[in-house]
N, C-alpha and C positions, 0 to 999 in steps of 0.2 A: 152616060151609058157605060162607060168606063166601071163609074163605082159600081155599076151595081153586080155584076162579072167577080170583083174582086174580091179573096178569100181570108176571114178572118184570122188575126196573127195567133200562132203558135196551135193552129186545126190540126196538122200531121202531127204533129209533136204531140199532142194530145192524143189521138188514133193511136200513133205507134207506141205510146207508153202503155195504151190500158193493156194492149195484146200483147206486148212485150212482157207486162207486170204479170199478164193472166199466164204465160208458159214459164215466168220463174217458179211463179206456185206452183205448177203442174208438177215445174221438175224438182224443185224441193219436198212437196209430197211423193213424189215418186222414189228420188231418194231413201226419203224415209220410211217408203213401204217396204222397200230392196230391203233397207239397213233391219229392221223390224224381222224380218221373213227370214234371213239368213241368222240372225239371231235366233229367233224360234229353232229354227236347222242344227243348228250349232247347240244346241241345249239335249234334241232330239237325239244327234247323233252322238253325243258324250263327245264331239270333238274339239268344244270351246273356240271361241270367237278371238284373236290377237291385234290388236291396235295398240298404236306405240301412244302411251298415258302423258310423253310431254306434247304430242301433237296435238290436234285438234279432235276433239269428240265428237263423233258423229252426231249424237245427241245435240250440240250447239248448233253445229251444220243444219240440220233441221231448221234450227230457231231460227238461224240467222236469213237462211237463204229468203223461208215467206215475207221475211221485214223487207230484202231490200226488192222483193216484187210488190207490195204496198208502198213503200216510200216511191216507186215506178210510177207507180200507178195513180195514185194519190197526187205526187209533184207537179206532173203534166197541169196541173192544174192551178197550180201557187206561180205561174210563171208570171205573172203578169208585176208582180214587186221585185224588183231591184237583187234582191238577195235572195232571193228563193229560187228565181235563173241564173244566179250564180252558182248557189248549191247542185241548185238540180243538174247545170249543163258539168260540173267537175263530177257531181257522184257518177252520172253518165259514162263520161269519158275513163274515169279509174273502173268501175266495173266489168266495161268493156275491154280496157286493158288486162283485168285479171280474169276474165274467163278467156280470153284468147292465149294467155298466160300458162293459163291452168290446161286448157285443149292441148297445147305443144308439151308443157311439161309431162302430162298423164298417156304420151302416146302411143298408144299398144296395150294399155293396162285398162282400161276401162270398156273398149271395144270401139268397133269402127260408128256405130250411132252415136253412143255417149258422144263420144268426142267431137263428132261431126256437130251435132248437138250444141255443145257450148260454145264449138270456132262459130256458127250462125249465129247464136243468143251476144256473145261476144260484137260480131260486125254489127249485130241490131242496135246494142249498146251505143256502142260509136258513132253509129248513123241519126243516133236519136237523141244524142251529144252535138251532131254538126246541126239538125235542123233547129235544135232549142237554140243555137247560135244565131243560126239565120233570123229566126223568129219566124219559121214554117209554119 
């Protein structure tokens, strides 16, 4: 009676990637709608747009962000080999440290959402680093 009650390994971990991968896309296209629209602004108003050319371009930030909501999304699913839960539970755990990273660093500058925003996407990260651990 036991087994049949008992829940197959890595179910939450699975759950929490797809929704976790589905709100990195969200906010990577959102992003890049902002980034897009204030450009247009910035053309309209002859005020031109400034970003410092050795940081990161926004244009990659785009790229980059929808890959690692696929690689999310996607991973939950390769756990079951040896190296694929290792990949997946480290990219977990580092992303999670850099958007909680990134939430503390940008504070005040981006506004009280944004930021509220990636400290949650951040803890989900992490949360979804411990259960690929457990094997949830």
């Amino acid at each position: 009676m036991a087994a049949d009650n008992e829940i197959e390994e890595y179910t939450y971990t699975k759950v929490l990637g797809i929704i976790v991968g589905m709100l990195v896309i969200i906010a990577g296209a959102g992003f890049g709608l902002l980034f897009f629209i204030g450009m247009g602004l910035s053309r309209a108003w002859n005020t031109g747009y400034e970003f410092s050319s050795a940081g990161w371009s926004p244009m990659l930030i785009l790229i980059i962000v929808p890959v690692f909501g696929l690689i999310t999304m996607i991973g939950g699913f390769k756990l079951k080999s040896k190296a694929g839960a290792i990949f997946y539970i480290v990219f977990c755990i580092l992303l999670g440290i850099g958007f909680i990273v990134t939430a503390f660093i940008s504070f005040g500058a981006l506004g009280v959402k944004s930021e509220i925003f990636l400290l949650c996407i951040g803890m989900i990260y992490l949360g979804l680093g411990y259960l690929a651990i457990n094997k949830r």
